[in-house]
N, C-alpha and C positions, 0 to 999 in steps of 0.2 A: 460559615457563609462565604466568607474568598475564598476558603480553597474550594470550594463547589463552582464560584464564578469562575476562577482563574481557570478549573478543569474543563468549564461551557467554551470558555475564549478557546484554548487548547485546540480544543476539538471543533470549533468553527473555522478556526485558522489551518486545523489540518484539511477539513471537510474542501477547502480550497484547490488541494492539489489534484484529485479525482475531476473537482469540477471543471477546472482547465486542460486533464488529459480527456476529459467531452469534448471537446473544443474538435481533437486532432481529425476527427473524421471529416467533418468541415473542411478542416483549411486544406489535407490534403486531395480531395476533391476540389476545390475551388481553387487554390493557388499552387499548388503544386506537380511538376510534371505526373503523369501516369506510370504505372509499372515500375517503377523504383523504390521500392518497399526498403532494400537494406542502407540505400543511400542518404533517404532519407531517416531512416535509423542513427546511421552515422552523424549524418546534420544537425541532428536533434540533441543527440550527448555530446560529441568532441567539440567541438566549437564553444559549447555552455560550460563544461569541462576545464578546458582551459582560461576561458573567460575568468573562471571562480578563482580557478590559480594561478593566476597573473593579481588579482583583487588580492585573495589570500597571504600569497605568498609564503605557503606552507606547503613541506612534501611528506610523505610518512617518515615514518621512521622507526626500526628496528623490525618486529616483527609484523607490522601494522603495512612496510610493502606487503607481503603476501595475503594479508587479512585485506586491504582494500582493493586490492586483485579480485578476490574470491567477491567480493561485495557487489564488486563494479560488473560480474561477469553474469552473476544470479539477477542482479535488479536492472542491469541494463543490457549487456553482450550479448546473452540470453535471450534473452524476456524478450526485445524489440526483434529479432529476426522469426523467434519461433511464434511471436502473436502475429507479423505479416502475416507471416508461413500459414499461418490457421485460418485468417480471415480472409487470404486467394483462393484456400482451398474447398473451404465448408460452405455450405448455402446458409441464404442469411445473414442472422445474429449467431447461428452456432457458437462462434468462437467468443460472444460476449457471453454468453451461457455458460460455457467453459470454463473461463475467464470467474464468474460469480459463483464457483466453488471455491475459491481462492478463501473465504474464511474457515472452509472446514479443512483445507489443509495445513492454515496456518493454526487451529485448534489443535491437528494432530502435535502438529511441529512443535509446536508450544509446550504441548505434554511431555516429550520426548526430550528440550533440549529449555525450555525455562521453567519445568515445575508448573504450569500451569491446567491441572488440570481441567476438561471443560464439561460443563452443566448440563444437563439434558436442555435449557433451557439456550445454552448456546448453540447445540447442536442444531433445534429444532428452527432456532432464529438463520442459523446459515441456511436449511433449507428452505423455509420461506423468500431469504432474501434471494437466491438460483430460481426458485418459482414464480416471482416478481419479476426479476431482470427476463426470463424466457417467453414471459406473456406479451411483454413491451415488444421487444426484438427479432423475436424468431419468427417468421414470417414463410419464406420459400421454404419449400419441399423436395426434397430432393435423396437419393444416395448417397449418405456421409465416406468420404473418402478416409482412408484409415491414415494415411499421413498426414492429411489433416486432423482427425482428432488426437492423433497421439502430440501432434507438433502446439494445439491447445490447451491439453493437459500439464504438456513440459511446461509451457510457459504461465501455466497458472500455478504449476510446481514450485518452480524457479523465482517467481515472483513472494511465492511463501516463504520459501526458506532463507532469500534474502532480508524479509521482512525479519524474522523471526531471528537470523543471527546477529540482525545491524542490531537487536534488543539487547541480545545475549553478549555481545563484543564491548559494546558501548560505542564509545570514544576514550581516546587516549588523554590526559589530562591536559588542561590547557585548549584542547581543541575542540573548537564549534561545529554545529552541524554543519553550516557554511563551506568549513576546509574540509567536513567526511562528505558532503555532494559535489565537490567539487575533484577529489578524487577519484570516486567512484564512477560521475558520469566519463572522464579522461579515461580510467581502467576499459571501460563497457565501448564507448569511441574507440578505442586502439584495436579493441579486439573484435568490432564489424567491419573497421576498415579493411582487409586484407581479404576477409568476406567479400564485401562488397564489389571492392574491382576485379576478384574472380568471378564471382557469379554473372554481375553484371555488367560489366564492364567498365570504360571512361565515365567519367560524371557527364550528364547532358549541360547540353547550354541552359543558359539561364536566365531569364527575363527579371524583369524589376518585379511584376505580380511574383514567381517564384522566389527570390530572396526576399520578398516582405513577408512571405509565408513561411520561408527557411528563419530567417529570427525572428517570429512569433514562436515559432517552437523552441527554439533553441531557449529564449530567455524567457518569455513566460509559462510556455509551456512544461519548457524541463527546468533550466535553472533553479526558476523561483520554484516550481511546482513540486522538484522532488527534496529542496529544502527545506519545504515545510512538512513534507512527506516524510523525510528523516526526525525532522524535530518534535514530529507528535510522536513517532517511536519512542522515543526517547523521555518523554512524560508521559504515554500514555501505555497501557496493555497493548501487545502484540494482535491482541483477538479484536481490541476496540479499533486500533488501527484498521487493518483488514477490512472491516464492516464496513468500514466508509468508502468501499472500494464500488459498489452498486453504484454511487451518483454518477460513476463515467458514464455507464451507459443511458442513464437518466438524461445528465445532462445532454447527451449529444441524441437523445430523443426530443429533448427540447428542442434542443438549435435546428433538428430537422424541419422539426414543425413551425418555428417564428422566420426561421430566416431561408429556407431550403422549400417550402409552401408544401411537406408533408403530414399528411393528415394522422389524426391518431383516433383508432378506435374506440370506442367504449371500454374493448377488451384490455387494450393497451391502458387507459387509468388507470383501471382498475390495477392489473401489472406495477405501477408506478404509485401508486397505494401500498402495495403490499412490499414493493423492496424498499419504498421509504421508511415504512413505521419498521421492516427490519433492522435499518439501518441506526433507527432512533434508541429501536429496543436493542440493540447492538453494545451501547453506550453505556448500558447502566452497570453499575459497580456496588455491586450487594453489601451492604453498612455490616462493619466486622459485629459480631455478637461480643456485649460486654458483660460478664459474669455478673451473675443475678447477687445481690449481698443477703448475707443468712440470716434468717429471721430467727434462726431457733439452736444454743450454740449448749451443748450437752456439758454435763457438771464434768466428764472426762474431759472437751476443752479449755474447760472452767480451769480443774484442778491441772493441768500444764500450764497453762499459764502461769500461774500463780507462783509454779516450781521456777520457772526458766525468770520473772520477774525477781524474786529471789536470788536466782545465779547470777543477776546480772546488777542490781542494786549496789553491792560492796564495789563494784567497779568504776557504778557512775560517781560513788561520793568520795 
């Protein structure tokens, strides 16, 4: 009975970090300048980043430089330039579509690098939960551009394979998820900066509504958000993780609608019905089978016994 609650809490407290990257579409609409997709990339990891390792005060060490390189570049370096990338490009939700295959990659992933084979029942759960997030979402019509959809693919790749090695790696002993998010977002920050002021150029100016929306992401957005994003990896399935990845677009179909005064269809509940109870049936972890005990034990197990009882009596006395 605890360890069932403790696994609810787990997964409540991971279900957190999805619900606050709902958030993002908001603030940066609302507080943040236009057109700066990598800059604000960068704002959101390096500053949180170092926040954590300045708090931490922990660096890698040994082979774990390169392993949280590799980490920092799949879940953040990556991921945030090639999901902008997807979402200037595709009409719509496209790129939240996209984005909501992310458990059937991390199913592949899973098989291929933790042993986790997946169930016809997971498979069938990821496609309901892509069929859910696209009824909410997708909306405009249009000619999908090809560098948009490949640029949403990578980063729902990218986003898998992070998931799936931060599982496979761990943490190195002694070290909390705390010091591996605070790594990892510093890795993925270093590695849009240099991005960034190529592509786009100097940072813009910046008003007080823009840096109140710059650390809402930074610290609750990413900070808190991808620490506890790590720390359910870390207690939980790679595939359960993953699953709870539908509430971002959920949630920032809410906040569309309570704070933003967009309406949601019929069609849309229903949509937000069906990625939910994905999300729930996502969750479940099939109770291991315990060997049935033998009702009927034949005179040949009889008569062993009785031999190896024998061999073994002169010893005990």
């Amino acid at each position: 009975m605890k360890r069932t609650q403790s696994r609810i809490a787990t997964v409540a407290l991971t279900a957190l970090a999805p619900v606050s990257w709902g958030s993002t579409y908001a603030v940066t609409t609302e507080f943040l300048p236009a057109d700066r997709p990598l800059f604000t990339g960068m704002m959101r990891a390096l500053p949180a980043g170092l926040a954590l390792l300045l708090v931490t005060r922990r660096l890698p060490r040994g082979e774990w430089w390169w392993k949280a390189l590799v980490l920092g570049a799949l879940n953040i370096g990556a991921f945030f330039p090639l999901l902008f990338l997807a979402a200037y490009r595709l009409p719509g939700g496209m790129a939240a579509v996209i984005g909501s295959l992310g458990p059937l990659w991390v199913a592949g992933l899973a098989a291929l690098f933790l042993g986790e084979r997946p169930s016809l029942r997971t498979l069938l759960t990821g496609i309901a939960a892509a069929l859910g997030v696209s009824l909410v979402v997708l909306k405009a019509t249009g000619a999908l551009d090809a560098v948009g959809v490949a640029a949403g693919v990578a980063s729902s790749v990218a986003m898998a394979a992070g998931t799936v090695f931060t599982k496979r790696w761990g943490r190195p002993e002694g070290v909390g998820p705390l010091v591996l998010t605070g790594w990892q977002l510093t890795a993925g920050g270093l590695l849009i900066a240099p991005v960034a002021f190529l592509v786009e150029g100097a940072p813009p100016a910046l008003d007080g509504r823009n840096l109140a929306g710059y650390l809402y992401l930074a610290l609750v957005n990413t900070a808190v958000g991808y620490w506890l994003w790590f720390r359910g990896i870390g207690r939980l399935t790679a595939t359960s993780v993953t699953f709870l990845g539908p509430l971002s677009p959920l949630t920032a179909a809410v906040i569309g609608w309570a704070a933003l005064g967009q309406a949601l269809s019929p069609l849309q509940l229903t949509g937000m019905a069906i990625a939910f109870g994905a999300t729930l049936a996502g969750q479940y972890v099939p109770r291991a089978r315990t060997p049935k005990p033998e009702l009927f034990v034949s005179p040949e197990r009889i008569d062993q016994k009785d031999s190896m009882d024998a061999m073994v009596s002169p010893v005990r006395r």
